[in-house]
VEXDREN-2710 file (C-alpha; in Angstrom, 1 decimal):
% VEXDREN-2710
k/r/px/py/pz
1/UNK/0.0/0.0/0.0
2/UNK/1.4/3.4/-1.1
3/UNK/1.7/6.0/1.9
4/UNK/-1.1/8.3/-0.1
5/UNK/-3.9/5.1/-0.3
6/UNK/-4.7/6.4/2.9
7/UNK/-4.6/10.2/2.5
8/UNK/-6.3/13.2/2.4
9/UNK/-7.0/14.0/-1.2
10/UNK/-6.7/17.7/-0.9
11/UNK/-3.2/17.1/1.2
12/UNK/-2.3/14.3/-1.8
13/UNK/-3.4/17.4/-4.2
14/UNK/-2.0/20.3/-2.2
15/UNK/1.8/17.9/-2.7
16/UNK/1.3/17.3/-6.3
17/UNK/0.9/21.2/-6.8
18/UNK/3.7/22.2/-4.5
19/UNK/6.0/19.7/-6.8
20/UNK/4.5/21.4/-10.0
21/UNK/5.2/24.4/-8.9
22/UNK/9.0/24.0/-8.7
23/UNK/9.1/22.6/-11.9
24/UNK/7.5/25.0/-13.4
25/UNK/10.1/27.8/-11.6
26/UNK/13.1/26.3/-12.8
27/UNK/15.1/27.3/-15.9
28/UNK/16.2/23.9/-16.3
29/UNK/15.1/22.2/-19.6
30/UNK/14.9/19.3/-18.1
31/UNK/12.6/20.4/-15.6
32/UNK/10.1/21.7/-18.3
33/UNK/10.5/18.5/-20.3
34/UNK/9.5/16.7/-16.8
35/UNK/6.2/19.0/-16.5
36/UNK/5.4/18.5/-20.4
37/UNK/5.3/14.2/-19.8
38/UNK/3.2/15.0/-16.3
39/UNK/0.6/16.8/-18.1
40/UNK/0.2/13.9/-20.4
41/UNK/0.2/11.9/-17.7
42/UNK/-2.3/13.5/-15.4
43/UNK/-4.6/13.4/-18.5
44/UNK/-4.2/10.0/-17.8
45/UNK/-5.0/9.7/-14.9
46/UNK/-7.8/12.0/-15.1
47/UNK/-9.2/9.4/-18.0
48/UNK/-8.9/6.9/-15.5
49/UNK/-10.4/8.6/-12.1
50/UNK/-13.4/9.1/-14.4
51/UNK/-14.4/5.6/-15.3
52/UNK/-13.1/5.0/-12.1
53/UNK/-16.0/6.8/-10.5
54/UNK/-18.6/6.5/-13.6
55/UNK/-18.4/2.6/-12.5
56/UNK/-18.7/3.3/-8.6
57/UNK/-21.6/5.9/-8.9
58/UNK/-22.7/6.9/-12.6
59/UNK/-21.5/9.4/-15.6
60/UNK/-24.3/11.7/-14.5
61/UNK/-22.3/12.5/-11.1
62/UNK/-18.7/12.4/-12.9
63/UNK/-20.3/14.8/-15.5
64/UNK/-22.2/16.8/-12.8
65/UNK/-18.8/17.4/-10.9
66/UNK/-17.0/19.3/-14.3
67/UNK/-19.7/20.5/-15.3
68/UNK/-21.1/19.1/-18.3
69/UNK/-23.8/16.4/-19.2
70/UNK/-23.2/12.3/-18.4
71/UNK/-23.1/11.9/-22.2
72/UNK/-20.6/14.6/-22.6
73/UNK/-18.4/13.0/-20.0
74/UNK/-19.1/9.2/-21.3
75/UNK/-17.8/10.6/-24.7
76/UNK/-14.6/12.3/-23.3
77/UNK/-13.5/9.3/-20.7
78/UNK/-14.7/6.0/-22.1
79/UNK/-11.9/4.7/-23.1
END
């Protein structure tokens, strides 16, 4: 079990920023390169969270939580 399995999500979130943050203050190209591949990544994992959820509640709630329609959501996160 990973230390965050049993976190806070907003403390889990509230870390993931603070790391984004310094990537995104350094001048090194490496570090942009690094917050390029996360972005990919957290669309990811967004994409996943979704169905995630859709399968646990429903797409109306998942699209009810970003604001758009069950459909709308279905049609952005099904696969």
């Amino acid at each position: 079990m990973s230390p965050t399995d049993a976190a806070d999500p907003a403390a889990v979130a509230a870390t993931a920023r603070e790391c984004l943050d310094a990537l995104a203050r350094s001048t090194d190209l490496a570090a942009f390169e690094e917050l390029v591949g996360l972005s990919a990544y957290v669309g990811e994992a967004v994409g996943r969270s979704a169905r995630l959820q859709a399968e646990a509640s429903s797409w109306t709630t998942v699209g009810n939580l970003v604001g758009t329609t069950k459909q709308a959501a279905w049609a952005r996160w099904r696969t």
